[in-house]
DRENVOKE-128376 format. One line per field, with one value per residue: residue in one letter; x, y, z of N, C-alpha, C in turn. Coordinates in pm, 1 decimal, decimal comma, padded with zeros to 6 digits, always signed. Layout:
residu = [A  ...]
n.X = [X  ...]
n.Y = [Y  ...]
n.Z = [Z  ...]
ca.X = [X  ...]
ca.Y = [Y  ...]
ca.Z = [Z  ...]
c.X = [X  ...]
c.Y = [Y  ...]
c.Z = [Z  ...]
//
This chain:
residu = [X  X  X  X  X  X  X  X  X  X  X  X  X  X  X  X  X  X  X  X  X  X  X  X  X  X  X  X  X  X  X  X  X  X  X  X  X  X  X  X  X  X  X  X  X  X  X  X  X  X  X  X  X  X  X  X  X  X  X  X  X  X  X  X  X  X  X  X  X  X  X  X  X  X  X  X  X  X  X  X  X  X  X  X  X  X  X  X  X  X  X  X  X  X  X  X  X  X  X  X  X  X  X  X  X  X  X  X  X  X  X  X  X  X  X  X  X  X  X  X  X  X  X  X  X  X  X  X  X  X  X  X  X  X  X  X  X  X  X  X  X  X  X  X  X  X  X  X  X  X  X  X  X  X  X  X  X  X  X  X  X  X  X  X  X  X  X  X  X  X  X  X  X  X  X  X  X  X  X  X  X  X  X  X  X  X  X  X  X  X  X  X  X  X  X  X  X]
n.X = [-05665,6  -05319,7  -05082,9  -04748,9  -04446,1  -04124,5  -03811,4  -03649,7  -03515,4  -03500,9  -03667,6  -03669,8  -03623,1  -03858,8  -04052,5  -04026,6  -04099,2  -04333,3  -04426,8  -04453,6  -04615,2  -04865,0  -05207,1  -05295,2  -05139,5  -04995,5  -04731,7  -04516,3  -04253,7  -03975,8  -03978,7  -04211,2  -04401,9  -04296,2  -04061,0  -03744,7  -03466,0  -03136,5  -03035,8  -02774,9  -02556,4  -02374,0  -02287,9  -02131,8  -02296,1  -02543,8  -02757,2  -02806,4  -02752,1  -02999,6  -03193,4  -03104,6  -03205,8  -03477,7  -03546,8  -03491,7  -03666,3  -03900,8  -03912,1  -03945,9  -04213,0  -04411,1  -04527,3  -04617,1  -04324,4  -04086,2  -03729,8  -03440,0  -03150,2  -02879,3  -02653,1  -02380,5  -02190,6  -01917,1  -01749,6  -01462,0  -01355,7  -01360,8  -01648,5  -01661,6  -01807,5  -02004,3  -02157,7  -02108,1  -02158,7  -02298,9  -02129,8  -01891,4  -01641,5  -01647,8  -01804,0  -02012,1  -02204,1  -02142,4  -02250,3  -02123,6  -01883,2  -01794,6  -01908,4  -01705,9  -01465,2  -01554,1  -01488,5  -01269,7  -01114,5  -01180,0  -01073,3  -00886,3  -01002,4  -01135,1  -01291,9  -01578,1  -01747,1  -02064,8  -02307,1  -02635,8  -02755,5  -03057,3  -03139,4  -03426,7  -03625,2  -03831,6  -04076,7  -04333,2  -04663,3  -04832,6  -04901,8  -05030,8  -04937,5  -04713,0  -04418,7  -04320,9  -04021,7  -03898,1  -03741,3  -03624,5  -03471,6  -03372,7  -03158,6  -03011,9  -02795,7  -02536,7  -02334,2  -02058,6  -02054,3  -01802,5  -01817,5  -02047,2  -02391,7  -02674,8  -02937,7  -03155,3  -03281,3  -03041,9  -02770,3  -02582,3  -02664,6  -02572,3  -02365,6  -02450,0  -02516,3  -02757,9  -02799,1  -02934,9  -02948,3  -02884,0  -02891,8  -02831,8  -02919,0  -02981,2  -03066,9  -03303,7  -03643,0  -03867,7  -04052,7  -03924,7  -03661,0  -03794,0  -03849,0  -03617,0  -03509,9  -03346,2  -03436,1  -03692,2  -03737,4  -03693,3  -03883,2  -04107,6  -04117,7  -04180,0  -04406,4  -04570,5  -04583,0  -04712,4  -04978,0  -05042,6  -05115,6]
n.Y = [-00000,9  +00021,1  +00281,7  +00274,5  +00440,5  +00343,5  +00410,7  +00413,7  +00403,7  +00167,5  -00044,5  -00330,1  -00420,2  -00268,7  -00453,5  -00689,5  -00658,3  -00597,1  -00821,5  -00965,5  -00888,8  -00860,3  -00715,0  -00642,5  -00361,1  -00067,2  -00033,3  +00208,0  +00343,0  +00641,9  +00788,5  +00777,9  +00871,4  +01115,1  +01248,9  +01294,9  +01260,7  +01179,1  +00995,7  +01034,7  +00732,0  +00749,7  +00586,2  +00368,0  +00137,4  -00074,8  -00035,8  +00231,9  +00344,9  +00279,8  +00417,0  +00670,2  +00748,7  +00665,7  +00847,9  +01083,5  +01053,3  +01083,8  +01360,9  +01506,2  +01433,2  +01353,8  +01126,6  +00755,0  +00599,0  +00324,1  +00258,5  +00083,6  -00125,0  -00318,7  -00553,7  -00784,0  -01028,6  -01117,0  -01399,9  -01465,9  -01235,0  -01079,2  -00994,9  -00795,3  -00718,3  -00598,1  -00327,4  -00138,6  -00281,5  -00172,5  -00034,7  -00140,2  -00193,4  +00112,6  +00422,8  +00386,3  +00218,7  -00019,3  -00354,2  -00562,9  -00508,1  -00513,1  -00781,7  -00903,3  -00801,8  -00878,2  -01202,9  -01163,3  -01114,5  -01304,2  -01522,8  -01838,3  -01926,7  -02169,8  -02119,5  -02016,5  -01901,1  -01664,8  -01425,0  -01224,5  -00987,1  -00780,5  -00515,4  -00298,7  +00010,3  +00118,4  +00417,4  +00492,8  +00643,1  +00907,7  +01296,5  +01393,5  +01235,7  +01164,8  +01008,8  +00690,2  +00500,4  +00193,8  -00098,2  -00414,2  -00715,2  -00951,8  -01216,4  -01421,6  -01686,5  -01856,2  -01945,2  -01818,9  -01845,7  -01998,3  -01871,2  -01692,2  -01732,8  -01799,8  -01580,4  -01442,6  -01162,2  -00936,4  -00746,3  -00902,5  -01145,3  -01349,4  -01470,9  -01609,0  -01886,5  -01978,6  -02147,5  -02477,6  -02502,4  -02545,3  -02399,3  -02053,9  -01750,0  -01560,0  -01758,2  -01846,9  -01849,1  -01575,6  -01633,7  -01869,6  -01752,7  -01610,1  -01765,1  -01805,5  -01541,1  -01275,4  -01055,8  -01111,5  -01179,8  -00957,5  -00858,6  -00974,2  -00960,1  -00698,4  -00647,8  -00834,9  -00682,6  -00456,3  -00548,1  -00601,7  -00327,3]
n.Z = [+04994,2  +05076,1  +04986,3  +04959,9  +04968,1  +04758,2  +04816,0  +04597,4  +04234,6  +04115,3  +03875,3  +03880,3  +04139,2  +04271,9  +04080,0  +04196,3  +04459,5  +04460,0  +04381,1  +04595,7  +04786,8  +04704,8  +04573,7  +04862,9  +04897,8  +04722,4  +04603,8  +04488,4  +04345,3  +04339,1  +04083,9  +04031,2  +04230,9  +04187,9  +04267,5  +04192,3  +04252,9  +04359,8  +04592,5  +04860,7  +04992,8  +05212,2  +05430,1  +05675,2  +05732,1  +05633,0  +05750,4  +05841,9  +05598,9  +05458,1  +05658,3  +05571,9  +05312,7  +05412,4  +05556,9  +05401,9  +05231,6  +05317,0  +05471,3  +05264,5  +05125,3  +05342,4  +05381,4  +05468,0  +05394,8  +05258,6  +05265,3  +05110,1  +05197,4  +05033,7  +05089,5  +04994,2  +05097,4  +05149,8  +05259,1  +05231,1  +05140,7  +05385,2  +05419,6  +05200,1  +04897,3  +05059,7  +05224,9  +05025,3  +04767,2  +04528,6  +04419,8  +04422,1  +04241,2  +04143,4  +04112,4  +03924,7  +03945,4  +03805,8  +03715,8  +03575,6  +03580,7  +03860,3  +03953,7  +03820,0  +03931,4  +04174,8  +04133,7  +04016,2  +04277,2  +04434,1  +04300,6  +04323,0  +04550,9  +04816,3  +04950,9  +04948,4  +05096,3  +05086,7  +05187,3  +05100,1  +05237,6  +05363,4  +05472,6  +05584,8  +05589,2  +05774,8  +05785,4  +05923,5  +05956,7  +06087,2  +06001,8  +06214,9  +06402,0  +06404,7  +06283,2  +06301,7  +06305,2  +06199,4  +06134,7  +05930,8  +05844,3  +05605,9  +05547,4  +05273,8  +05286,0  +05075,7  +04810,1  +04627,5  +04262,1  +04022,9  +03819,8  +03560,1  +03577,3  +03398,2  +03294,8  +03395,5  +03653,0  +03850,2  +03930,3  +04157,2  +04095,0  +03855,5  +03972,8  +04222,3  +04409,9  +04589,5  +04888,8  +04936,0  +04663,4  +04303,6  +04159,9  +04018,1  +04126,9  +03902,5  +03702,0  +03815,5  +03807,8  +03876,4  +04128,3  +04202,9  +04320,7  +04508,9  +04701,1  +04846,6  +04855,8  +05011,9  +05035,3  +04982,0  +05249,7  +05435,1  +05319,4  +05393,5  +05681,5  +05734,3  +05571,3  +05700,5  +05970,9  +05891,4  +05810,5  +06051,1  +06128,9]
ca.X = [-05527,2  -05229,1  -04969,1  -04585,9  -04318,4  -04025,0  -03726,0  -03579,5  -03584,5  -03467,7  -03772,0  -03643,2  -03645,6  -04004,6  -04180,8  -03984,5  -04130,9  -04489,1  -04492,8  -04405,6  -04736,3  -04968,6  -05269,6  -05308,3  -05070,7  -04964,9  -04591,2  -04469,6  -04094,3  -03940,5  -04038,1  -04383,3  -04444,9  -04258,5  -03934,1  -03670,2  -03322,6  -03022,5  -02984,8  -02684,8  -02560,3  -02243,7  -02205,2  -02055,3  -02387,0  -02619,2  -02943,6  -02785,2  -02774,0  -03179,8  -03254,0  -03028,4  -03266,1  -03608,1  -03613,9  -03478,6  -03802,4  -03988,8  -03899,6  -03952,4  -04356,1  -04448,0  -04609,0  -04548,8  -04225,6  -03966,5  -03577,6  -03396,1  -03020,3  -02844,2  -02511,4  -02336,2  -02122,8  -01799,0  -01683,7  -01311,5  -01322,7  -01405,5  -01767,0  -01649,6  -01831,5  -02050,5  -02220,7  -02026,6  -02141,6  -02342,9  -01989,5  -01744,1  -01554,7  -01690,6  -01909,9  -02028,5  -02256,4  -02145,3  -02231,4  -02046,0  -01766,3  -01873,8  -01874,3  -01556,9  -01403,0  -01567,2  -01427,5  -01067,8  -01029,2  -01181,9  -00933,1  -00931,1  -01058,2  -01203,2  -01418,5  -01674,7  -01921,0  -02143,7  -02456,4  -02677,5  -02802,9  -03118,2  -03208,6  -03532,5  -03609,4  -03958,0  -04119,4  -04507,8  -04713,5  -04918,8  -04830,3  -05077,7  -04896,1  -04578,6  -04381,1  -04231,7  -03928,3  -03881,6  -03608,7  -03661,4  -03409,7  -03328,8  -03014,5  -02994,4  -02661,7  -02512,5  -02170,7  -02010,8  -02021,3  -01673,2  -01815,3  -02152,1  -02488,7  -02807,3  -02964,0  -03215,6  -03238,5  -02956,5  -02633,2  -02482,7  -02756,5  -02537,2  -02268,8  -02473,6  -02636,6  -02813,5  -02780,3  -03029,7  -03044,8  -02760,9  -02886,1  -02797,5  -03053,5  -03008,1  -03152,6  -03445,8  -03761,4  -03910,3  -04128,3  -03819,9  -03579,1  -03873,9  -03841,9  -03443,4  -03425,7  -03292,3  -03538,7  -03850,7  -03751,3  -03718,0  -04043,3  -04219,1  -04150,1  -04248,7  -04550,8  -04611,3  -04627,2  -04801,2  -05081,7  -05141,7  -05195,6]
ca.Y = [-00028,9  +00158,2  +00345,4  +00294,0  +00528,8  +00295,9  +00513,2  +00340,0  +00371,6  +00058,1  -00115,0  -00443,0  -00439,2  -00250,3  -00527,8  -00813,9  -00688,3  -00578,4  -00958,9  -01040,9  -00805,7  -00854,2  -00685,9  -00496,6  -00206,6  -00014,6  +00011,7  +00297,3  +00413,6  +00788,9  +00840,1  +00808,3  +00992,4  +01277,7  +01266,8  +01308,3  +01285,3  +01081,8  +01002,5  +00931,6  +00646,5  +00786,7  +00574,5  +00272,5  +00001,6  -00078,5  +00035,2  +00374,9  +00388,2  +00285,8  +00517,8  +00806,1  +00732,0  +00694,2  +01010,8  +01203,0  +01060,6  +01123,3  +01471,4  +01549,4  +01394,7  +01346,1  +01041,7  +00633,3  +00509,2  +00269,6  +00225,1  -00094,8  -00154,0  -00472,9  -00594,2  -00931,9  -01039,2  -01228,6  -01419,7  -01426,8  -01055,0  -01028,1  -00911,7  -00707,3  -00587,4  -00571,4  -00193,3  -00071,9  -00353,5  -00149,1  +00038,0  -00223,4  -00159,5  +00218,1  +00489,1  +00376,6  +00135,5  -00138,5  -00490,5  -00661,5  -00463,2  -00548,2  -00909,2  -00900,3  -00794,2  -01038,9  -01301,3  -01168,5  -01090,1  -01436,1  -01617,0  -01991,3  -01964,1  -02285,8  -02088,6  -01916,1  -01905,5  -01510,9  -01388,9  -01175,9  -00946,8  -00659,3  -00387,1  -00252,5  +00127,7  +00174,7  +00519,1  +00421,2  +00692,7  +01016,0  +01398,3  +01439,5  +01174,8  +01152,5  +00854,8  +00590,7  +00415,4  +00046,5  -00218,9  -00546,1  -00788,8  -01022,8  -01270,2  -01548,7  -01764,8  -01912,3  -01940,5  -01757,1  -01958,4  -01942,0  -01801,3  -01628,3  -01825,6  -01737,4  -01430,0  -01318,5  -01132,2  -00813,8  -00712,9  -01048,6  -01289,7  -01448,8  -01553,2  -01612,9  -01943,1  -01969,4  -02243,4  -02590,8  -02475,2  -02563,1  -02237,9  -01921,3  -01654,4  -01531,6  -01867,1  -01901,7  -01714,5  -01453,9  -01733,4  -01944,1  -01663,4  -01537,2  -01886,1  -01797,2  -01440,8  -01187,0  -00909,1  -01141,1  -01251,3  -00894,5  -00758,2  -01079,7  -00905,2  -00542,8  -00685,1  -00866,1  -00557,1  -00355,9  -00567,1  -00577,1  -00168,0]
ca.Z = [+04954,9  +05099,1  +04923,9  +04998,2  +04851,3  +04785,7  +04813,2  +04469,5  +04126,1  +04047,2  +03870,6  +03937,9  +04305,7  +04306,9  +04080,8  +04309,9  +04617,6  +04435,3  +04296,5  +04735,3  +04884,8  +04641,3  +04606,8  +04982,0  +04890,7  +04638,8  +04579,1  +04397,4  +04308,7  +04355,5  +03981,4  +03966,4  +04324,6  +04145,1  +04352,4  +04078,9  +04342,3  +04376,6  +04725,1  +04913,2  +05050,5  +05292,9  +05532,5  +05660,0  +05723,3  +05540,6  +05823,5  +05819,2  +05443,4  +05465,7  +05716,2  +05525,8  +05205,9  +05400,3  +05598,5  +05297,8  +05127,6  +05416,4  +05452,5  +05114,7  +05110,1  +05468,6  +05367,2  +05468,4  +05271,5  +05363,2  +05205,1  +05167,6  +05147,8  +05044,1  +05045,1  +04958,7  +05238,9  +05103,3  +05387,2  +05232,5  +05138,9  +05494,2  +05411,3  +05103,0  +04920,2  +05158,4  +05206,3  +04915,6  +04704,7  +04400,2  +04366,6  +04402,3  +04097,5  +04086,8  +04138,9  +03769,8  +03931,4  +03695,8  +03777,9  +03541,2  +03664,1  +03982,1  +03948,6  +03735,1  +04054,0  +04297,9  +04078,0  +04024,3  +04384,8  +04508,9  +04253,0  +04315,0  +04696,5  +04764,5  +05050,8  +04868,7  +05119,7  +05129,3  +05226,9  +05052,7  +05325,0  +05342,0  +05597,2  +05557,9  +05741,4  +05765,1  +05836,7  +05951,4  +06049,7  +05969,4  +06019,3  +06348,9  +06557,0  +06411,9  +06212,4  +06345,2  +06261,2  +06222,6  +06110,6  +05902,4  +05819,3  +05550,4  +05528,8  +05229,3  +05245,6  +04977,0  +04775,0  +04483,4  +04159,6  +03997,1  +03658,2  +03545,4  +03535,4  +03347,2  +03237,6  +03472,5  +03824,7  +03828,3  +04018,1  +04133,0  +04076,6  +03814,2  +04056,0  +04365,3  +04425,0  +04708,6  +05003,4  +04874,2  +04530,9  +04191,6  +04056,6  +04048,4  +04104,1  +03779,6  +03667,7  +03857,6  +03766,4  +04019,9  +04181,3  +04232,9  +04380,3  +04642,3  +04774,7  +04927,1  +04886,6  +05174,9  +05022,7  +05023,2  +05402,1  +05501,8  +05305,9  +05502,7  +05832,5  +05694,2  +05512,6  +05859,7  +06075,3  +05827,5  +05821,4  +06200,7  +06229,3]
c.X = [-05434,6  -05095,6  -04864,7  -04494,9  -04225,2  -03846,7  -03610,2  -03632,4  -03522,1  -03587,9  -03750,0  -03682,9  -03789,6  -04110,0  -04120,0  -04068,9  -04280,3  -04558,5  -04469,8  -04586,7  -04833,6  -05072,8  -05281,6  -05234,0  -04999,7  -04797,8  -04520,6  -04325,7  -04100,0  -04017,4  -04155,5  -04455,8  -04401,1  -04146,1  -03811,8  -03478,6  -03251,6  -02980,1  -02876,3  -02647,7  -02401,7  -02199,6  -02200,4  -02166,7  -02470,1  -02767,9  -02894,9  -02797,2  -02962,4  -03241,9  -03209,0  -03203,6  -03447,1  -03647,9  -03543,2  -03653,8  -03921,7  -04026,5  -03953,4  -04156,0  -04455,1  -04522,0  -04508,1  -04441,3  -04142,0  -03851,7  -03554,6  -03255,9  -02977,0  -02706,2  -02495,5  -02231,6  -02037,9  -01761,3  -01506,9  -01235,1  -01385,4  -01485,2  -01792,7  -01714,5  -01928,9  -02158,3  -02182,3  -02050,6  -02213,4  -02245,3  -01921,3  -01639,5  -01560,2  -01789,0  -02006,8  -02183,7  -02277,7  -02112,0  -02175,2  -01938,2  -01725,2  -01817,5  -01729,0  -01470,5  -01374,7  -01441,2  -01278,9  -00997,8  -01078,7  -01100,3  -00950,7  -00966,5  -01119,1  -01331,1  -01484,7  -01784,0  -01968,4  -02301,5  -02494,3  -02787,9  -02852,2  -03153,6  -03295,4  -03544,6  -03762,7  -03988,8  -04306,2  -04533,0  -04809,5  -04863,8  -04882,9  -05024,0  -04755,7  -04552,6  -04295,9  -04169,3  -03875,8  -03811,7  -03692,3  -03529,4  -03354,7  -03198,6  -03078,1  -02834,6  -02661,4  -02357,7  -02171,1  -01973,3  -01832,5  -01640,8  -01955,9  -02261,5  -02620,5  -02777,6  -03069,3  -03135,5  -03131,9  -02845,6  -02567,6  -02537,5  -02626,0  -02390,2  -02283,4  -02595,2  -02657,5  -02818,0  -02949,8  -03086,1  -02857,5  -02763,7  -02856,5  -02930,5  -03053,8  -03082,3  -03249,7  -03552,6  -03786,9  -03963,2  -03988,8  -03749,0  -03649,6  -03849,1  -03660,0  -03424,6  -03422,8  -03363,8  -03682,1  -03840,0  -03793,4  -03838,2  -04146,0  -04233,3  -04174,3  -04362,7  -04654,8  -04652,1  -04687,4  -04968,7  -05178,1  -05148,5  -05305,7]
c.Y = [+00080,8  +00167,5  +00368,2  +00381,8  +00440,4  +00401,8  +00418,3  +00392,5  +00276,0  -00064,8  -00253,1  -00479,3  -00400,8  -00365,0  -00683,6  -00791,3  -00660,8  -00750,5  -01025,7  -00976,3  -00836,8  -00792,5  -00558,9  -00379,0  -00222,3  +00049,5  +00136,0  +00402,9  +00571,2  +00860,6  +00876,3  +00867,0  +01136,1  +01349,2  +01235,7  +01348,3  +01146,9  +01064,4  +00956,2  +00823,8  +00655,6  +00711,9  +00404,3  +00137,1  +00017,3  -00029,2  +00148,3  +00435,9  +00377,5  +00384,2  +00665,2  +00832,5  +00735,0  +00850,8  +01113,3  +01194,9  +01124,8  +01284,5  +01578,8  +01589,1  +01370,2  +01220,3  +00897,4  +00626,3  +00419,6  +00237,4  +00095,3  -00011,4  -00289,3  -00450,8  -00728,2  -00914,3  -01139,1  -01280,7  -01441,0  -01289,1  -00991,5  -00919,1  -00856,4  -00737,7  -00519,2  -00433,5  -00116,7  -00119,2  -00254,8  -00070,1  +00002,0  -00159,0  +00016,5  +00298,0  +00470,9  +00295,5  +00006,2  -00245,0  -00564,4  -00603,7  -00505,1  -00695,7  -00946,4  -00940,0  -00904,6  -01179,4  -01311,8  -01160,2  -01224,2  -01548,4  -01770,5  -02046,9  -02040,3  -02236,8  -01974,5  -01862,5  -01730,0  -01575,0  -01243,2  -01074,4  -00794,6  -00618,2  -00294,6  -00108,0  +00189,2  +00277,7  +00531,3  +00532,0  +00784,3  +01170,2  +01450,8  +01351,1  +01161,2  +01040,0  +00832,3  +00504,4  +00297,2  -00011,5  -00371,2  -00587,6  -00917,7  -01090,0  -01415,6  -01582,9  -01891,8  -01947,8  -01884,8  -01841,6  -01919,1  -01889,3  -01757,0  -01764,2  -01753,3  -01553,9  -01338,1  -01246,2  -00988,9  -00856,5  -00865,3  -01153,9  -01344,1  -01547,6  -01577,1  -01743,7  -02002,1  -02154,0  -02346,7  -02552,5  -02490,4  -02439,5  -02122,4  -01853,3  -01589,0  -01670,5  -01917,7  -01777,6  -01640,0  -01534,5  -01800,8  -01860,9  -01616,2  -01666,2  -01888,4  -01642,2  -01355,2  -01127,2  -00981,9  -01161,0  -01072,9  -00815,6  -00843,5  -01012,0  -00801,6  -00577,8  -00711,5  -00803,1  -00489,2  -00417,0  -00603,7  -00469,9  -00179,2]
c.Z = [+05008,2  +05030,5  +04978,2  +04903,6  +04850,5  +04732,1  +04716,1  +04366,7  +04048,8  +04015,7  +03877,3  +04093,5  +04340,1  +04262,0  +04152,9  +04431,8  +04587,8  +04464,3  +04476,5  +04756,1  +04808,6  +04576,5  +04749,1  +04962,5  +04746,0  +04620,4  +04473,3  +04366,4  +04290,2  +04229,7  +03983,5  +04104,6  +04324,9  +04182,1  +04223,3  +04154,1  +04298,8  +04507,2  +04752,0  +04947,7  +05088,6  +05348,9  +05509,6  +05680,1  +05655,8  +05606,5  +05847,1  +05662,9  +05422,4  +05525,4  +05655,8  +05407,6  +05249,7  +05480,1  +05549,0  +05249,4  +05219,3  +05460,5  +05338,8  +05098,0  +05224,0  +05438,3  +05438,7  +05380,9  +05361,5  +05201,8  +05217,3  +05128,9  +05153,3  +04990,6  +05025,1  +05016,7  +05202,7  +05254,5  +05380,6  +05204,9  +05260,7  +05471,9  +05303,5  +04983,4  +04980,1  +05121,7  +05061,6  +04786,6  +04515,1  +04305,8  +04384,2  +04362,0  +04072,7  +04105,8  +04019,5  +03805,4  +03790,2  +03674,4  +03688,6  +03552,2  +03778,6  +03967,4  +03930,2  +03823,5  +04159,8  +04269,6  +04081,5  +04160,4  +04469,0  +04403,8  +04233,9  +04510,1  +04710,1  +04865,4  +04955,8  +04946,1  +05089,5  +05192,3  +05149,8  +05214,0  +05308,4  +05416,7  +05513,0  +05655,0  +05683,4  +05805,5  +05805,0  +06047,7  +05990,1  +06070,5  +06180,6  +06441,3  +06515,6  +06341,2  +06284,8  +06256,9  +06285,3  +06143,5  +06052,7  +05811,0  +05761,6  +05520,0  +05391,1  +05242,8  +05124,7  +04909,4  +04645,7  +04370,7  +04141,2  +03860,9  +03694,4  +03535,0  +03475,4  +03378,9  +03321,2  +03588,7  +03754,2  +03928,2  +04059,3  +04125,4  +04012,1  +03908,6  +04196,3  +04372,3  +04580,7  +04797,7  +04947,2  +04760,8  +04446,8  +04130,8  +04078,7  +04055,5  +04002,7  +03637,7  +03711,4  +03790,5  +03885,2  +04097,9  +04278,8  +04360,2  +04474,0  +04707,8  +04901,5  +04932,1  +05014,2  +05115,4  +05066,8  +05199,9  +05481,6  +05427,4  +05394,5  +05599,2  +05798,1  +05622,6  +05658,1  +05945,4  +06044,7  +05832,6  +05957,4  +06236,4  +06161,1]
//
């Protein structure tokens, strides 16, 4: 079995992508590899914010890890909030703030469309040859409800339902939501490559 650092400690996102890999590896968040930081996230895309976050971790442990970043891609807030999205409203990180926002600043727009979009920044290697750095890429599209739906999922599940589905991702179960999401698409292609070294 091999051991990933995921440069998060958001236990949501770690047992989403555990409940994606299965078995072959061992996923394990900043906490419980003993990494006790707050990393940045400076800049302006979202595969610079991944790569900021995995070769801090990387640095830190010399070991495999890989970062994610995700934004939600308004297409009438031209993109917004985009890279910025877990601080919309605030450095507070506070998604029903967050949402709040979405909502008051998309109004009665009849274009709702987004995308839910994840950059992955892998660092695959070992200390005698060096790590290499690799890219994986998740997009779901979908549209912005025009109120809240259900109770699961986090950050904008409840006002994001996804393209051939009535539900929101805060109303599907975990099963359901791997079936459309931009994180499972881009752990597919980082699961994918990992298991052909």
């Amino acid at each position: 079995m091999h051991t990933l650092i995921f440069a998060t400690n958001n236990q949501n996102k770690v047992d989403e992508i555990q409940s994606l890999v299965g078995a072959d590896f061992n996923i394990i968040p900043l906490k419980t590899a003993g990494i006790n930081i707050d990393i940045p996230e400076p800049h302006d895309t979202l595969q610079e914010n991944a790569a900021e976050k995995a070769n801090t971790i990387l640095n830190i442990t010399n070991q495999n890890c890989f970062s994610e970043d995700t934004g939600l891609e308004i297409l009438a807030l031209q993109g917004a909030p985009g890279v910025k999205s877990a601080r919309y409203a605030g450095e507070g990180r506070d998604f029903q703030a967050n949402i709040d926002k979405v909502l008051s600043n998309l109004g009665t727009t009849e274009n709702r469309n987004a995308q839910f979009r994840t950059v992955i920044c892998l660092k695959w290697g070992n200390e005698k040859e060096g790590f290499q750095t690799h890219y994986f890429e998740g997009i779901c599209k979908g549209n912005i409800a025009t109120e809240m739906h259900g109770e699961k999922g986090f950050g904008y599940d409840p006002i994001f339902i996804p393209e051939g589905s009535t539900k929101s991702f805060a109303q599907m179960t975990m099963e359901e939501k791997n079936q459309y999401s931009h994180r499972q698409k881009a752990v597919t292609k980082l699961f994918e490559f990992l298991r052909s070294k």
